[in-house]
SEKOL-805477 format. One line per field, with one value per residue (C-alpha): residue number from 1; residue in one letter; y negated, x negated, z. Coordinates in nm, 2 decimals, always signed. Example, Ala and Ser with C-alpha at 12.3 -4.5 7.8 and 13.67 -1.06 7.14 Angstrom:
2
nr: c(1	2)
rest: c(A	S)
v: c(+0.45	+0.11)
u: c(-1.23	-1.37)
w: c(+0.78	+0.71)
END
This chain:
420
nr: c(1	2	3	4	5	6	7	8	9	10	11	12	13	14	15	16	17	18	19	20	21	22	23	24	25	26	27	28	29	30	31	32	33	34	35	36	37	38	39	40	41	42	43	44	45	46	47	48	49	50	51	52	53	54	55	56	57	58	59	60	61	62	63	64	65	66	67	68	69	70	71	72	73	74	75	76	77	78	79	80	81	82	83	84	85	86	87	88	89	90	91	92	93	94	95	96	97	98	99	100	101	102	103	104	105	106	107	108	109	110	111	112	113	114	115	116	117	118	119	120	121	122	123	124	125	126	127	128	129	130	131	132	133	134	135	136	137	138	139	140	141	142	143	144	145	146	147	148	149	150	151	152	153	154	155	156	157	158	159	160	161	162	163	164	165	166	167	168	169	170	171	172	173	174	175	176	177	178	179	180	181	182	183	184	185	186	187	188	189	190	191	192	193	194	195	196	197	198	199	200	201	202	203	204	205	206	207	208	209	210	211	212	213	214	215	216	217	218	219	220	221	222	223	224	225	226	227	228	229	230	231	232	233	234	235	236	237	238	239	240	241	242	243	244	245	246	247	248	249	250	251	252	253	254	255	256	257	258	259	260	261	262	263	264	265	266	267	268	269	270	271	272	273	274	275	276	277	278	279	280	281	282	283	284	285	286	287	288	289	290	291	292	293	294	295	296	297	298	299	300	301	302	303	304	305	306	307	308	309	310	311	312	313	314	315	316	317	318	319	320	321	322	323	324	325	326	327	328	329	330	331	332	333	334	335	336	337	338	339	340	341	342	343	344	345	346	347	348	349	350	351	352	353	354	355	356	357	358	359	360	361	362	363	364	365	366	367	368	369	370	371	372	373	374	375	376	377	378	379	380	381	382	383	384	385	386	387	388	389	390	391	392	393	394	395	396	397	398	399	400	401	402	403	404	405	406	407	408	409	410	411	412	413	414	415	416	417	418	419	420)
rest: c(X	X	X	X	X	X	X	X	X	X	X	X	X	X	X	X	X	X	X	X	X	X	X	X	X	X	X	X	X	X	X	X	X	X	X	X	X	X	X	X	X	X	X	X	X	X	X	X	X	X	X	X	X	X	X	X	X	X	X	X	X	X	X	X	X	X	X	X	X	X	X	X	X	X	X	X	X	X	X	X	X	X	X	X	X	X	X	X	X	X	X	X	X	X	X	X	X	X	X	X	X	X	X	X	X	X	X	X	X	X	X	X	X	X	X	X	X	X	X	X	X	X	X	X	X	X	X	X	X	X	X	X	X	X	X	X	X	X	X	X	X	X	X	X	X	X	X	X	X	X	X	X	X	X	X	X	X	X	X	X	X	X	X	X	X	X	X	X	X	X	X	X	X	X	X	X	X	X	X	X	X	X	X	X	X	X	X	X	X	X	X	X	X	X	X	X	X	X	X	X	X	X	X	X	X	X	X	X	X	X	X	X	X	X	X	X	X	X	X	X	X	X	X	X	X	X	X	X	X	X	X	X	X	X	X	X	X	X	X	X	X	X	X	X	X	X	X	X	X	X	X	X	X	X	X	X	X	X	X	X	X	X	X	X	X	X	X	X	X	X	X	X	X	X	X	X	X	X	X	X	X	X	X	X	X	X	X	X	X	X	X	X	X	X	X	X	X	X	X	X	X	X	X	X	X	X	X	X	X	X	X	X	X	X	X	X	X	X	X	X	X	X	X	X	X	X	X	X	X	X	X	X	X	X	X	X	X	X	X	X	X	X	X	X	X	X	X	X	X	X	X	X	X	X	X	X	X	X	X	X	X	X	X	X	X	X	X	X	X	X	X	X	X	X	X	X	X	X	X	X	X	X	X	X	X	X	X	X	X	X	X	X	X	X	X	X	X	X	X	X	X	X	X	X	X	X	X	X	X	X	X	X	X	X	X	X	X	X	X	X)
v: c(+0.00	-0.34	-0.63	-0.82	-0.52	-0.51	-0.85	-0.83	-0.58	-0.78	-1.09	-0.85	-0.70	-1.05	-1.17	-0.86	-0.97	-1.28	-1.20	-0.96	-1.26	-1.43	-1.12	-1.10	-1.48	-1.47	-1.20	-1.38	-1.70	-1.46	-1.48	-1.84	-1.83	-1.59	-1.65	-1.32	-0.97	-0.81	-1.10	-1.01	-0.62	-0.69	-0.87	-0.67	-0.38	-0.60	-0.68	-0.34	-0.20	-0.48	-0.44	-0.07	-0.14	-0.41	-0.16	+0.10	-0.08	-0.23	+0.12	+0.25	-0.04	+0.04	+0.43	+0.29	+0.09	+0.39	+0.61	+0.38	+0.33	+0.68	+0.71	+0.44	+0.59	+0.90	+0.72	+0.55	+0.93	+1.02	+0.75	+0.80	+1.13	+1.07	+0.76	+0.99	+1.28	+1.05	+0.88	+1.27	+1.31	+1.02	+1.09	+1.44	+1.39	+1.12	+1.38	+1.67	+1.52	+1.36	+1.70	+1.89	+1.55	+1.48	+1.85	+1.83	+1.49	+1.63	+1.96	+1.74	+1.51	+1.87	+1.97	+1.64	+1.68	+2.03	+2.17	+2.53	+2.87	+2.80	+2.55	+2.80	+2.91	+2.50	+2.50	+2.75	+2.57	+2.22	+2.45	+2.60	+2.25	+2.10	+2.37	+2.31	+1.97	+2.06	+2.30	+2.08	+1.79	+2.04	+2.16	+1.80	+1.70	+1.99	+1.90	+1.55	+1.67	+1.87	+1.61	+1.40	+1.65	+1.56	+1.95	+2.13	+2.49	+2.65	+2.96	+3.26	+3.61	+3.75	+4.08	+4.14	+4.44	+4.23	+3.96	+4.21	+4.37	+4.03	+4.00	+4.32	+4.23	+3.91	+4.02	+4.35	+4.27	+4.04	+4.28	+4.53	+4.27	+4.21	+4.60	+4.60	+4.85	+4.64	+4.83	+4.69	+4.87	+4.84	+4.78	+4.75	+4.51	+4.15	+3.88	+3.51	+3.26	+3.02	+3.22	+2.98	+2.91	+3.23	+3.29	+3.05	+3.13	+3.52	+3.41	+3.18	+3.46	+3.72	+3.48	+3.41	+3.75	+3.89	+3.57	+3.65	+4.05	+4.15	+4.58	+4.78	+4.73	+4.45	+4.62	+4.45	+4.58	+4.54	+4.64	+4.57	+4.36	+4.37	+4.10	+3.98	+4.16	+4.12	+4.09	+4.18	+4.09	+4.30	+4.33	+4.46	+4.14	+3.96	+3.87	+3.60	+3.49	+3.43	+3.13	+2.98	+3.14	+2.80	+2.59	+2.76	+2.65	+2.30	+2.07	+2.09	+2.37	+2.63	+2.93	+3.01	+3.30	+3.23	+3.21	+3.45	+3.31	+3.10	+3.00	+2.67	+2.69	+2.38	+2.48	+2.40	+2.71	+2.82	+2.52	+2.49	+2.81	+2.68	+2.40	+2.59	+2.87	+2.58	+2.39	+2.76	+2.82	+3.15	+3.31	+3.32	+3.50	+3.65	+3.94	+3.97	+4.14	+4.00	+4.28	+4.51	+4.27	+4.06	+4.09	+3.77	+3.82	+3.63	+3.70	+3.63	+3.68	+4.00	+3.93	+4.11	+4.30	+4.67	+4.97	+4.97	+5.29	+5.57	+5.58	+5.31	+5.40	+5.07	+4.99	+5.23	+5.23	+5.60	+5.76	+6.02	+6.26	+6.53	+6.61	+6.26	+6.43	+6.53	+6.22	+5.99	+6.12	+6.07	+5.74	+5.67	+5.84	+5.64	+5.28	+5.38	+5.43	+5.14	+5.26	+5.10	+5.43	+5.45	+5.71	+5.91	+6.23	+6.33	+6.50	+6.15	+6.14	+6.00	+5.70	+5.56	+5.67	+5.42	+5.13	+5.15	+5.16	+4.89	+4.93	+5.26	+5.42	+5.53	+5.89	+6.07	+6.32	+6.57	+6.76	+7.04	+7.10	+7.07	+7.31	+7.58	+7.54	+7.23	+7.03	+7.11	+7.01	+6.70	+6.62	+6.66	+6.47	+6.16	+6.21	+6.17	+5.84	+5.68	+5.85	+6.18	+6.12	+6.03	+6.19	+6.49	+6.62	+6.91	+7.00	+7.33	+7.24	+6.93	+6.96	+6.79	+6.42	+6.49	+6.74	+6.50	+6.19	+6.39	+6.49	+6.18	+6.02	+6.25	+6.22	+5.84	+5.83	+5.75	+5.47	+5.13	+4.96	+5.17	+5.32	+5.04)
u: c(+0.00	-0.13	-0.18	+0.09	+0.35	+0.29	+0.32	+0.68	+0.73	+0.69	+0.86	+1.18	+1.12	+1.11	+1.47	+1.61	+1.54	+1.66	+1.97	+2.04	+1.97	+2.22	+2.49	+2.43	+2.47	+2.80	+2.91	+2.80	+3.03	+3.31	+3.54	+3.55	+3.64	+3.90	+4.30	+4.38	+4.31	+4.31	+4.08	+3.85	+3.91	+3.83	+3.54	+3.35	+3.42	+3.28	+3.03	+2.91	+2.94	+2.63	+2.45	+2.41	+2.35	+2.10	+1.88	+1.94	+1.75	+1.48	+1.42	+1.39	+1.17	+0.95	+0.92	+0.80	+0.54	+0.41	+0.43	+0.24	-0.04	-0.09	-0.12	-0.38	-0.60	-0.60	-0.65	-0.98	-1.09	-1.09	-1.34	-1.51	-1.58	-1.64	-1.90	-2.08	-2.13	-2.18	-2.48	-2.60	-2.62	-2.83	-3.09	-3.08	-3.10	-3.36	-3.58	-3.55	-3.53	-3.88	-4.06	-4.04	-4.13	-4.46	-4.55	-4.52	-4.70	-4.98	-5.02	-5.05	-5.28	-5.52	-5.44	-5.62	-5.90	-5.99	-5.88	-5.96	-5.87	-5.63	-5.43	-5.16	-5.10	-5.07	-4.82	-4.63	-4.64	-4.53	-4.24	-4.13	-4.10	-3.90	-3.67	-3.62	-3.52	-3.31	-3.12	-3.07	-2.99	-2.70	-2.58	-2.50	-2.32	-2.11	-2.08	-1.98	-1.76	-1.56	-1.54	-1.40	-1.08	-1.30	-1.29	-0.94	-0.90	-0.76	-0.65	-0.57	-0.64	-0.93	-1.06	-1.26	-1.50	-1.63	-1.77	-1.94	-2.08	-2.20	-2.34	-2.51	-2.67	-2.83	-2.91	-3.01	-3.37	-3.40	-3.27	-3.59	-3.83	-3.74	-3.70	-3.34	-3.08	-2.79	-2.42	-2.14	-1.84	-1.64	-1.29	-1.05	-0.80	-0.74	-0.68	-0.55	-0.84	-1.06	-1.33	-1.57	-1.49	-1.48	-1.83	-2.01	-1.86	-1.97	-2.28	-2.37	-2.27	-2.45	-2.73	-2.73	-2.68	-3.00	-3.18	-3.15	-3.15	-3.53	-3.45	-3.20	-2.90	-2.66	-2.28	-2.02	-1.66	-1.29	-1.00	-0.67	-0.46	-0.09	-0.07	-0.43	-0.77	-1.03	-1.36	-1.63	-2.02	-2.17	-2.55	-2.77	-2.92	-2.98	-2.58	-2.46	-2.38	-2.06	-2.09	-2.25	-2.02	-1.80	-2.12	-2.26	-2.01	-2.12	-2.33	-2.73	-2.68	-2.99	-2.97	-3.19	-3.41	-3.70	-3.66	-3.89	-4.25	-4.19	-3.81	-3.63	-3.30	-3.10	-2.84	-2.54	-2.50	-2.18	-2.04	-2.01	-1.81	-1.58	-1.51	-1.44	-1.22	-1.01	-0.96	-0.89	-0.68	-0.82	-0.89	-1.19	-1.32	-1.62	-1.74	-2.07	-2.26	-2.61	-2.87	-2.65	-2.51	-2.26	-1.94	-1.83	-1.49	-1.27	-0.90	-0.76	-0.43	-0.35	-0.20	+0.10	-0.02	+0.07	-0.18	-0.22	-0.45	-0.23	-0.30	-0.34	-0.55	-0.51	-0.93	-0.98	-1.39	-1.51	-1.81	-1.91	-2.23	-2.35	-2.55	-2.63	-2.40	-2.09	-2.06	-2.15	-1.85	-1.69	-1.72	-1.58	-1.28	-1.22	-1.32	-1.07	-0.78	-0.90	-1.14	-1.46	-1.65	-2.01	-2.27	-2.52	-2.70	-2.61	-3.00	-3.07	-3.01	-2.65	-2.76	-2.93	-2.65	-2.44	-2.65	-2.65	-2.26	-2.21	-1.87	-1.69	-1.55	-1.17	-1.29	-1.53	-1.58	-1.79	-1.92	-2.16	-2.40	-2.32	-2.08	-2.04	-2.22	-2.45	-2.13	-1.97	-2.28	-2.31	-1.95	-2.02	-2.30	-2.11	-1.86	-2.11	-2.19	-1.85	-1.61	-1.48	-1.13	-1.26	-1.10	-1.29	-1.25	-1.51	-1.47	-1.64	-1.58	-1.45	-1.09	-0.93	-0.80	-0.41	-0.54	-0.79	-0.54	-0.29	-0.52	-0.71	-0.35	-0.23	-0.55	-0.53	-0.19	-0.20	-0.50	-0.50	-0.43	-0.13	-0.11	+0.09)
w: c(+0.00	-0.10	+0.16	-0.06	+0.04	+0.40	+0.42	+0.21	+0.47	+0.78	+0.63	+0.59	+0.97	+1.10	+0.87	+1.03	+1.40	+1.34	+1.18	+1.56	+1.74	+1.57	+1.60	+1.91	+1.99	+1.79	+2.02	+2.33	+2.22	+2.08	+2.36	+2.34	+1.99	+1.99	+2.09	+2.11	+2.26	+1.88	+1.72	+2.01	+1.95	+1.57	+1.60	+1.86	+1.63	+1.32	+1.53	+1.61	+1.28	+1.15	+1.44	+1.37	+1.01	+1.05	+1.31	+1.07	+0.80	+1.10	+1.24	+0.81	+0.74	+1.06	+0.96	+0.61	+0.78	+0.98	+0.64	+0.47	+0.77	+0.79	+0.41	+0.41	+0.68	+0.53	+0.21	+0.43	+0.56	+0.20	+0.09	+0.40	+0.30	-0.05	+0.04	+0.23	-0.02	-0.22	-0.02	+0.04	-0.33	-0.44	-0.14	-0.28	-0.59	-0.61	-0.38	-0.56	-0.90	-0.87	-0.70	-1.07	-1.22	-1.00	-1.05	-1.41	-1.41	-1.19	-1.45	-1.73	-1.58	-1.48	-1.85	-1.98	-1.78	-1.75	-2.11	-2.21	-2.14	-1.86	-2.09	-2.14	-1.73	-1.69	-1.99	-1.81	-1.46	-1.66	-1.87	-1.50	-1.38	-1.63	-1.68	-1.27	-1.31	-1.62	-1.43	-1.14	-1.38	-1.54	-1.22	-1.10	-1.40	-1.37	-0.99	-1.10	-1.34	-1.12	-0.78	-1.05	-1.16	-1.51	-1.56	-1.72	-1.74	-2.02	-1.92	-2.17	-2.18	-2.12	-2.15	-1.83	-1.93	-2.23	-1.97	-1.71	-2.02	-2.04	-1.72	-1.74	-2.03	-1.95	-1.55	-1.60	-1.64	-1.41	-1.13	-1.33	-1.25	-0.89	-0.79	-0.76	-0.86	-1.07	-1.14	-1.29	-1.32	-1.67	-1.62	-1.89	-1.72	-1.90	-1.67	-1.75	-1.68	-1.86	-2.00	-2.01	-1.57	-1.47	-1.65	-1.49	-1.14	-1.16	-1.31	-1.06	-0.75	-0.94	-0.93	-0.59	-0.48	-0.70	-0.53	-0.21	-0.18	-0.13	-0.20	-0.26	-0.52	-0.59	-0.78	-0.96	-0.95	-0.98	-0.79	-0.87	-0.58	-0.65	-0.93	-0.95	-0.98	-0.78	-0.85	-0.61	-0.61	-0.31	-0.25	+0.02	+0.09	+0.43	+0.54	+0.68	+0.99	+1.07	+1.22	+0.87	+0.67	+0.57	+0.55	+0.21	+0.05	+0.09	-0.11	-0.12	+0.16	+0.14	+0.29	+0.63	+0.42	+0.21	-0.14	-0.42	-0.53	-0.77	-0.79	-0.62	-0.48	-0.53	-0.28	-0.57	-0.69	-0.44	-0.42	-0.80	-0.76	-0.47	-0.72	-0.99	-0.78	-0.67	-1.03	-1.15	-0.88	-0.82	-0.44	-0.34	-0.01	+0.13	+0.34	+0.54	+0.80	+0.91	+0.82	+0.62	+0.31	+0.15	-0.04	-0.26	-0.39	-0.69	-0.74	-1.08	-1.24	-1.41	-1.80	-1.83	-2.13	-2.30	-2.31	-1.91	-1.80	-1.76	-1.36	-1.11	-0.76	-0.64	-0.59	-0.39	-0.28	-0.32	-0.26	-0.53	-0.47	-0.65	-0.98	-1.15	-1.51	-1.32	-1.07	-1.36	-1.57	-1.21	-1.16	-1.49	-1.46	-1.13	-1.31	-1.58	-1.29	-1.12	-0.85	-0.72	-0.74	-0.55	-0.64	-0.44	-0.52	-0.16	-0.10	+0.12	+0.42	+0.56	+0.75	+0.47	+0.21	+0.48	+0.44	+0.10	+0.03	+0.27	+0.38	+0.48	+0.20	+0.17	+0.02	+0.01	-0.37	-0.37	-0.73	-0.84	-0.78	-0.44	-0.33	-0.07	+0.23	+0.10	+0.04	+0.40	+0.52	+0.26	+0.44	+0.77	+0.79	+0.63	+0.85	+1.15	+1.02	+0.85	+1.12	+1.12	+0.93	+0.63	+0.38	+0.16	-0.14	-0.29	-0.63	-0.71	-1.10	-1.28	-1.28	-1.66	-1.56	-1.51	-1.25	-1.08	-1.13	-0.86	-0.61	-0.57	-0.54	-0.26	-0.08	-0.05	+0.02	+0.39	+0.31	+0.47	+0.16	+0.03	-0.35	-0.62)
END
């Protein structure tokens, strides 16, 4: 509300007190006026009826007032807030921004005066540098872009296995490189997003999560959540607290573990995907226990679409061992009916099989090799460590789909999460 309105405001509050005082004076001389007992009768009633109307329309202009004060200090909060950020973001900025920029100016400047065989190592240092502060420079813009509400989504249909191909693709070697085992699950469901969004949000918590987790194996997979599909990034990395859990979302935050030799963290990466969760308008949640790993999840709407899978296990997580062949056709039988399927050769031992699924699983499958005596032991000993009702299933040969399809559907019928 402008200061020209308010004042309008308390110019009309002011009229309206004046115009009781009067009523009320009128009604103070009435009797004096007034011959007989039904003018008087008359007139108080009159009387009444604009007194309650004219506090009416005080007590509505004085709940417009209050509206409008509130509006404005929450309109003042907001710029508060913004101001701030803002302030945070040019301090940030004009740090970080002029770190690659010295280094690169310091390479050059050793490239000038010690030329020779170690010209191409500096090249590579001056390359890293830039392509930090380009990076950094495209991860503000986008930031920018999306504080603003400069950012529309255009969802459509989208055809989710063709983007973790994607994914795999482009991440697979970099999980080589590090030492880390990288699975994503295909999944045939199509989903309504913007293609183009929901890229760079996966990309960016794939990113983070191969960052960040030192050993062991980072997985990508669906599971279907009544209307939507959710999309999980878990990894074995470090957790998080949950006390910090909120705070990682935020701008320039970096997390408490050291980073790989060699790479900068520029603590935008997660909040660029809060940002574009919320101008998608998809959930986002996360999951994590310090020393064991973290699970970042994305719903997105299901497209209503013909040629569904011809079974539905409603994401269950299951834990497949046996020979690497028969758990491997397995696991893609259980993508295809919308599982989360885990794999272990079941030799290991149980503790460590555990860590490495991070979460209990709702079944446990069991294939040749193992069978007989090494899988009740196989069983037993994950039952030690995941609780003794989880439920079993040994397969002493690989039943045809139908077949498989009804048992796994009986077995998880009494899960948590109940079958669609």
């Amino acid at each position: 509300m402008s200061a020209e309105e308010e004042e309008a405001l308390r110019r009309r509050i002011v009229r309206l007190e004046k115009i009781n005082a009067a009523l009320i004076e009128r009604a103070e001389r009435a009797p004096n006026a007034l011959t007989t007992p039904y003018d008087l009768f008359r007139a108080n009633v009159d009387l009444e009826r604009m007194v309650r109307r004219r506090t009416g329309e005080l007590r509505d202009s004085l709940r417009a007032i209050e509206s409008m004060n509130g509006e404005l200090a929450a309109a003042r909060d907001a710029a508060e807030r913004a101001n701030r950020a803002k302030s945070r973001l040019l301090a940030h900025v004009g740090h970080d921004l002029l770190q690659p920029l010295g280094a690169a100016r310091l390479f050059l400047d050793m490239l000038r005066a010690h030329p020779g065989d170690e010209d191409g190592a500096l090249l590579a240092r001056i390359d890293r540098a830039v392509a930090t502060m380009e990076t950094m420079l495209r991860d503000l813009m986008d930031l920018s872009r999306l504080e603003s509400g400069g950012v529309a989504a255009w969802p459509r249909p989208l055809a989710v296995g063709d983007l973790l191909a994607e994914l795999a693709a482009d991440y697979g070697p970099v999980a080589a490189r590090r030492g880390l085992e990288l699975t994503v699950l295909p999944c045939r469901a199509v989903v309504r997003s913007d293609p183009a969004m929901l890229a760079r949000l996966l990309r960016n918590l794939l990113s983070n999560a191969l960052r960040y987790t030192r050993s062991g194996r980072v997985l990508v997979g669906c599971r279907r959540r009544g209307g939507a599909l959710r999309i999980d990034v878990l990894d074995t990395g470090p957790g998080i607290a949950a006390d910090r859990q909120d705070e990682i979302f935020e701008d320039f935050h970096h997390g408490d573990q050291p980073l790989p030799e060699g790479e900068v963290g520029h603590g935008l990466g997660l909040s660029i995907v809060r940002r574009l969760a919320e101008t998608l308008g998809h959930g986002l949640s996360l999951e994590s226990y310090p020393g064991r790993g973290t699970r970042f999840s994305v719903e997105v709407p299901l497209e209503a679409a013909a040629g569904e899978a011809e079974g539905d296990l409603g994401g269950a997580l299951v834990l497949v061992m046996g020979g690497e062949a028969p758990r491997s056709r397995l696991a893609a039988l259980l993508a295809r009916w919308h599982c989360l399927p885990i794999q272990a050769d079941g030799g290991g031992d149980a503790e460590a099989v555990a860590e490495e699924v991070g979460q209990r699983p709702d079944l446990l499958l069991i294939c040749p090799p193992l069978a007989g005596a090494a899988a009740r032991t196989a069983a037993a000993r994950m039952r030690g460590v995941l609780g003794a009702d989880l439920p079993v299933i040994v397969l002493d040969a690989e039943p045809g789909p139908a077949a498989l399809y009804g048992l796994l559907r009986r077995r998880l019928a009494g899960r948590r999460h109940p079958l669609p």
